[in-house]
C-alpha positions as CSV (number, residue, x, y, z in Angstrom):
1,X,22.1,-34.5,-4.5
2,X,23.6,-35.3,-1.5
3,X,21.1,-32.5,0.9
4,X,18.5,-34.7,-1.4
5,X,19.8,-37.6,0.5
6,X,19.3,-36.6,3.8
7,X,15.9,-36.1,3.3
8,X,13.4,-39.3,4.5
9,X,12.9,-40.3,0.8
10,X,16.7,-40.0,0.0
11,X,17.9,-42.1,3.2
12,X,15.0,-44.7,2.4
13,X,17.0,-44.6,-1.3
14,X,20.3,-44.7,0.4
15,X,19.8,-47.5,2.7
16,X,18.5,-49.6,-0.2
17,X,20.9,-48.9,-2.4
18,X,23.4,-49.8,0.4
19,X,22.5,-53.5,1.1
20,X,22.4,-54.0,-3.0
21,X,26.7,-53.0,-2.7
22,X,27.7,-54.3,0.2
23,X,26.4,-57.7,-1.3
24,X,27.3,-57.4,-4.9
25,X,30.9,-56.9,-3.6
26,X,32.0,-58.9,-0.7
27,X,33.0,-61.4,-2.6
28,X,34.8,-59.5,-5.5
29,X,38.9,-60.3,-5.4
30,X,41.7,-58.4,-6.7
31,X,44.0,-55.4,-6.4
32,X,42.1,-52.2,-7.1
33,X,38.7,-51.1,-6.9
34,X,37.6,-47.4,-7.2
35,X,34.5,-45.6,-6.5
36,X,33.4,-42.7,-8.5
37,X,31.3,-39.9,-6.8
38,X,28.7,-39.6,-4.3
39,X,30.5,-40.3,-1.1
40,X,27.6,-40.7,0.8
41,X,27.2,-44.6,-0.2
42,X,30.4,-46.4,0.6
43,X,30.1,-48.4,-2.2
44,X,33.4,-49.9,-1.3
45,X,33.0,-51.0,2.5
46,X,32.4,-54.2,2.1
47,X,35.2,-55.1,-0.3
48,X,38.6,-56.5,0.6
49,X,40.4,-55.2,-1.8
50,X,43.8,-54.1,-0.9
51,X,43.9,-50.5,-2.6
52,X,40.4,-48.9,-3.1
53,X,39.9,-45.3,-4.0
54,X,37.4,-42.9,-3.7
55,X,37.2,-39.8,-6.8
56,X,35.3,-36.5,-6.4
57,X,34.9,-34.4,-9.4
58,X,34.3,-31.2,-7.7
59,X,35.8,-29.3,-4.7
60,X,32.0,-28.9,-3.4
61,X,31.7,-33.0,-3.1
62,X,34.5,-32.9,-0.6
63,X,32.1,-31.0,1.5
64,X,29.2,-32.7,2.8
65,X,26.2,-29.9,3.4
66,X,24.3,-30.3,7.0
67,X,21.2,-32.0,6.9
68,X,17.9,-29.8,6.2
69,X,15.8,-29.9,9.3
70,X,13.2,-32.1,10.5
71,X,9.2,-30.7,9.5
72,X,7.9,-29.4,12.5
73,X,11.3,-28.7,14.6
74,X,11.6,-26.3,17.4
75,X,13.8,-23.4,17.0
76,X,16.1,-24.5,18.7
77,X,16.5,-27.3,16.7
78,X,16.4,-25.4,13.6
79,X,19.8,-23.5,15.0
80,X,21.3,-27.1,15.7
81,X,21.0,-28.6,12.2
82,X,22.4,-24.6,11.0
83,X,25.8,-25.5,12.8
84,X,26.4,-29.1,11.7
85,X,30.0,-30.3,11.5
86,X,30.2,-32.7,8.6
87,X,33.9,-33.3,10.1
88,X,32.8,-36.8,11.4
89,X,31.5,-37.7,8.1
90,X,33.8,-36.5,5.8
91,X,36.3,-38.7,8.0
92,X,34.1,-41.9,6.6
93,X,34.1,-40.8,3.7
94,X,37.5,-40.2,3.1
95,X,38.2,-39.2,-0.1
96,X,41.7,-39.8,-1.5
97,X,41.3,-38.7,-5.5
98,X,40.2,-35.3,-7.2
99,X,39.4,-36.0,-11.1
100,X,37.4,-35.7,-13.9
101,X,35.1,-38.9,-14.3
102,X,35.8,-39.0,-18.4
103,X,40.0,-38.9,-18.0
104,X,40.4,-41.0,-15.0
105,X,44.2,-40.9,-13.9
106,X,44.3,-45.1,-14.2
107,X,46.3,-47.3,-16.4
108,X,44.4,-49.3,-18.9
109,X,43.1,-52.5,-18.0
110,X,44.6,-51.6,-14.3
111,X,41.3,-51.9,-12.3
112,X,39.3,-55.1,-10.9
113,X,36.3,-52.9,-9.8
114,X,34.4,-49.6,-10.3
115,X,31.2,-48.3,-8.7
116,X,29.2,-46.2,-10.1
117,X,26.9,-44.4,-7.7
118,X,24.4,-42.2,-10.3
119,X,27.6,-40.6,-12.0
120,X,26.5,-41.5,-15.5
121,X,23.0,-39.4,-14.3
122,X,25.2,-36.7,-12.9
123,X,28.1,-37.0,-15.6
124,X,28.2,-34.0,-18.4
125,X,29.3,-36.9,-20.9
126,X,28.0,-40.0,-19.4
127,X,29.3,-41.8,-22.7
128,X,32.8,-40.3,-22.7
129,X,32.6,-41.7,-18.6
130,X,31.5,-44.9,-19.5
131,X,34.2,-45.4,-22.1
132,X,36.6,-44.1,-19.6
133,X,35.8,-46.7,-17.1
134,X,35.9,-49.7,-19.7
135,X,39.6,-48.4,-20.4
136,X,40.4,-48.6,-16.7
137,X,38.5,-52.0,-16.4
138,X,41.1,-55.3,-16.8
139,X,39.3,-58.0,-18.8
140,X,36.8,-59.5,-16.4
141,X,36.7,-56.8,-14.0
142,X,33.6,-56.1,-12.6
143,X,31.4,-52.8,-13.0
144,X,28.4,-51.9,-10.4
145,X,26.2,-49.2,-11.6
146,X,22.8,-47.2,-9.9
147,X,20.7,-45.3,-11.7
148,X,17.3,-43.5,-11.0
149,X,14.2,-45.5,-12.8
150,X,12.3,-43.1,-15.5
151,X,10.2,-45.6,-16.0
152,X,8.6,-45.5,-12.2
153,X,6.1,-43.4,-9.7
154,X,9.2,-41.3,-8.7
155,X,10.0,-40.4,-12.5
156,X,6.4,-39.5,-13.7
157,X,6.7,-37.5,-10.4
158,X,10.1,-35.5,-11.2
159,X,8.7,-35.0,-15.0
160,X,5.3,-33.6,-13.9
161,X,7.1,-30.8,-11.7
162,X,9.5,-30.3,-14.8
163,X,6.4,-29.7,-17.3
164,X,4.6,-28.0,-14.0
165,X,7.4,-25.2,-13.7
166,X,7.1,-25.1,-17.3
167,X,4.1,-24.0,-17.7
168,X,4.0,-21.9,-14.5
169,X,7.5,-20.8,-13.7
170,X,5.6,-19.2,-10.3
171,X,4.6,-22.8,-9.0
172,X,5.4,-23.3,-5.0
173,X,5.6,-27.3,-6.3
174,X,9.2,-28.0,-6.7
175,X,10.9,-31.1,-8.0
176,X,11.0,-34.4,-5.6
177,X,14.0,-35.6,-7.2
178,X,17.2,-33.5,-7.2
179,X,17.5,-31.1,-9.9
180,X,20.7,-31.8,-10.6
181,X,21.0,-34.8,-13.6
182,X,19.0,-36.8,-16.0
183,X,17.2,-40.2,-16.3
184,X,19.1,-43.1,-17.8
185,X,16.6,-46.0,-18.5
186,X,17.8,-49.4,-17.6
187,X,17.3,-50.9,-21.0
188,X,19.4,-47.7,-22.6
189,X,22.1,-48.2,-20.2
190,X,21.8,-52.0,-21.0
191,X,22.6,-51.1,-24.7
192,X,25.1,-48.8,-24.2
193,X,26.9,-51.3,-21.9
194,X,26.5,-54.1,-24.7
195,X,28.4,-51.9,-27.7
196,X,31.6,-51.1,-25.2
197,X,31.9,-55.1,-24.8
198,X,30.4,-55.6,-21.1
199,X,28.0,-58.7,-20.2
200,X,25.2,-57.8,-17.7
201,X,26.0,-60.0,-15.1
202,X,23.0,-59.2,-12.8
203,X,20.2,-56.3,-12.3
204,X,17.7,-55.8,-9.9
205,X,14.9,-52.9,-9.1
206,X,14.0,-51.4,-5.9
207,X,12.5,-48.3,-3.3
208,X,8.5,-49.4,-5.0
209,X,6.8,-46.9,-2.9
210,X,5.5,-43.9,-3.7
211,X,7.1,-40.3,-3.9
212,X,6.3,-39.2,-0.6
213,X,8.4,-36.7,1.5
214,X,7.4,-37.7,5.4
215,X,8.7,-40.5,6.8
216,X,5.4,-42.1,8.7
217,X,4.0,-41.8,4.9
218,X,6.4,-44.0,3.7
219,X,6.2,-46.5,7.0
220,X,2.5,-46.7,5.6
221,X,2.8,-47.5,2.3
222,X,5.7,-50.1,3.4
223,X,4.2,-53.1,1.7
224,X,4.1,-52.0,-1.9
225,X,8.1,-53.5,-1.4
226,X,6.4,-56.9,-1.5
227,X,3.8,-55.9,-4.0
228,X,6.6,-54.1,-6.2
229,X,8.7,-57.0,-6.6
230,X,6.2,-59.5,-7.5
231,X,3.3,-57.6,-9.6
232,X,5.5,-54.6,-11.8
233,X,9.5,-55.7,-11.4
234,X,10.9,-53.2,-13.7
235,X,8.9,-50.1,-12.4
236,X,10.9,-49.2,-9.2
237,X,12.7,-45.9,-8.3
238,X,16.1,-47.0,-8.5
239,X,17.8,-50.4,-10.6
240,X,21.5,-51.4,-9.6
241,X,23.2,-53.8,-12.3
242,X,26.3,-55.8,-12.3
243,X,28.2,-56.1,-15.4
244,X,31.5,-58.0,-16.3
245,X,34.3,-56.8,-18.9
246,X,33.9,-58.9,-21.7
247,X,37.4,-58.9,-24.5
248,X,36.4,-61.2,-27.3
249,X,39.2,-63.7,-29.0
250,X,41.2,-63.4,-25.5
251,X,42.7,-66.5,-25.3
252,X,43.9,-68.3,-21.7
253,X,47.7,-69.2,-22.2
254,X,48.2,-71.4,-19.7
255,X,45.0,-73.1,-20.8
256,X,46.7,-73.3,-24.4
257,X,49.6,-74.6,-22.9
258,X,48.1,-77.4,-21.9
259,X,46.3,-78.3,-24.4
260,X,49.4,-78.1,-26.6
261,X,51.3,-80.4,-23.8
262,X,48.3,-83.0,-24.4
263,X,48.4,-83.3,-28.2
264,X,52.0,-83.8,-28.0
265,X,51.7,-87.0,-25.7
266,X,48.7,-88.4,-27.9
267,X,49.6,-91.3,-28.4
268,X,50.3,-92.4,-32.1
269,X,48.1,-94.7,-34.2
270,X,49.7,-98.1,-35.7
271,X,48.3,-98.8,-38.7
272,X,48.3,-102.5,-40.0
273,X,48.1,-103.4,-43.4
274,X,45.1,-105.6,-44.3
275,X,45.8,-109.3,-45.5
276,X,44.5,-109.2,-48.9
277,X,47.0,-106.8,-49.7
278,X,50.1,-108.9,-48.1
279,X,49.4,-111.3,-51.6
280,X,50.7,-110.5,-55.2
281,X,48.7,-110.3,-58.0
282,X,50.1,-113.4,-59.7
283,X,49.7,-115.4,-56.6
């Protein structure tokens, strides 16, 4: 995935996915935050958390691939992109933790935040990672997860060249989406999220134009962004979601406290006896 975003299409995904982070968690506090996978999104760059990691699964993600060459480049050009040092990059990136996504070397309940930057899509187990992360997550904590849209002109796109090489393995049409992965629909994510306790905090879709490789095509069909967000919501190539730890019966003790504290100083309630019953019977 990560030559995939280098392409124009992947950098137009990038960059959109980029602004939805950088907002969703400026204003996160805590301790710890952790990113899992895909180190070309610094999912964590905005956030002023004092410890935040970044965990690679494989050796191969701790090597970022040079960029494929421009359509149309000159020879020379071609050579240039051949001998790319990733050094700069891999300096940004920075990662500091080599793991497996479902056994995550974390504490329960140890975590304020985790991103989760298509791992799911890319995870062997996505459910075993999921319930991994909710382990990690304290009550509260915060989870930010983006997924690639089935359900949009980039996903009937990726499935057409799936049934395409099906039913002619020799087809020059490849895939436009990396082959790596699959789909995880936004509604099955949003039930999977609801049975391990989590409230969906907030979810937006994005990237509404169509699959296109070049970037002037893109440029073109620029104001189906507009179009997208007003006329078919749900059907863009990417959705990002915010969800929140939920732990039912969790009770606040200093909030119990006080409420204990005030029932004690209620102040007791004089009863007075009524003067019918202040006279005998035989009076």
């Amino acid at each position: 995935m990560a030559r995939w975003l280098q392409t124009p299409p992947g950098r137009y995904l990038l960059d959109w996915e980029q602004r939805q982070v950088d907002e969703a968690v400026v204003d996160l506090f805590g301790f710890n935050a952790l990113q899992l996978g895909l180190p070309e999104l610094q999912g964590l760059r905005a956030n002023r958390m004092r410890h935040r990691w970044l965990a690679l699964d494989s050796v191969e993600q701790f090597t970022l691939p040079a960029p494929p060459p421009q359509e149309g480049a000159e020879p020379a050009e071609q050579a240039r992109f051949s001998q790319f040092d990733s050094s700069s990059l891999l300096m940004e990136a920075a990662p500091t933790l080599r793991c497996a996504f479902d056994a995550l070397p974390f504490e329960a309940n140890s975590l304020d935040l985790v991103v989760l930057p298509h791992a799911l899509e890319l995870a062997d187990d996505p459910h075993q990672t999921l319930r991994e992360v909710e382990r990690v997550l304290r009550p509260e904590g915060r989870l930010v997860v983006l997924g690639l849209n089935p359900a949009s002109l980039w996903g009937l796109r990726q499935n057409l060249g799936r049934l395409r090489r099906h039913v002619w393995p020799g087809s020059p049409e490849g895939l436009f989406l990396p082959r790596a992965g699959e789909f995880i629909g936004y509604w099955r994510l949003r039930d999977w999220l609801r049975l391990l306790n989590f409230e969906v905090e907030r979810a937006q879709f994005g990237c509404y134009r169509p699959p296109l490789r070049t970037e002037p095509w893109l440029k073109r069909w620029q104001w189906m962004e507009g179009a997208g967000m007003r006329w078919w919501t749900v059907l863009g190539a990417v959705y990002f979601m915010v969800a929140v730890k939920r732990v039912h019966g969790m009770r606040l003790v200093g909030l119990a406290r006080n409420k204990k504290l005030a029932a004690k100083a209620a102040p007791a309630v004089a009863m007075h006896p009524h003067p019918r019953d202040l006279h005998s019977p035989d009076s």
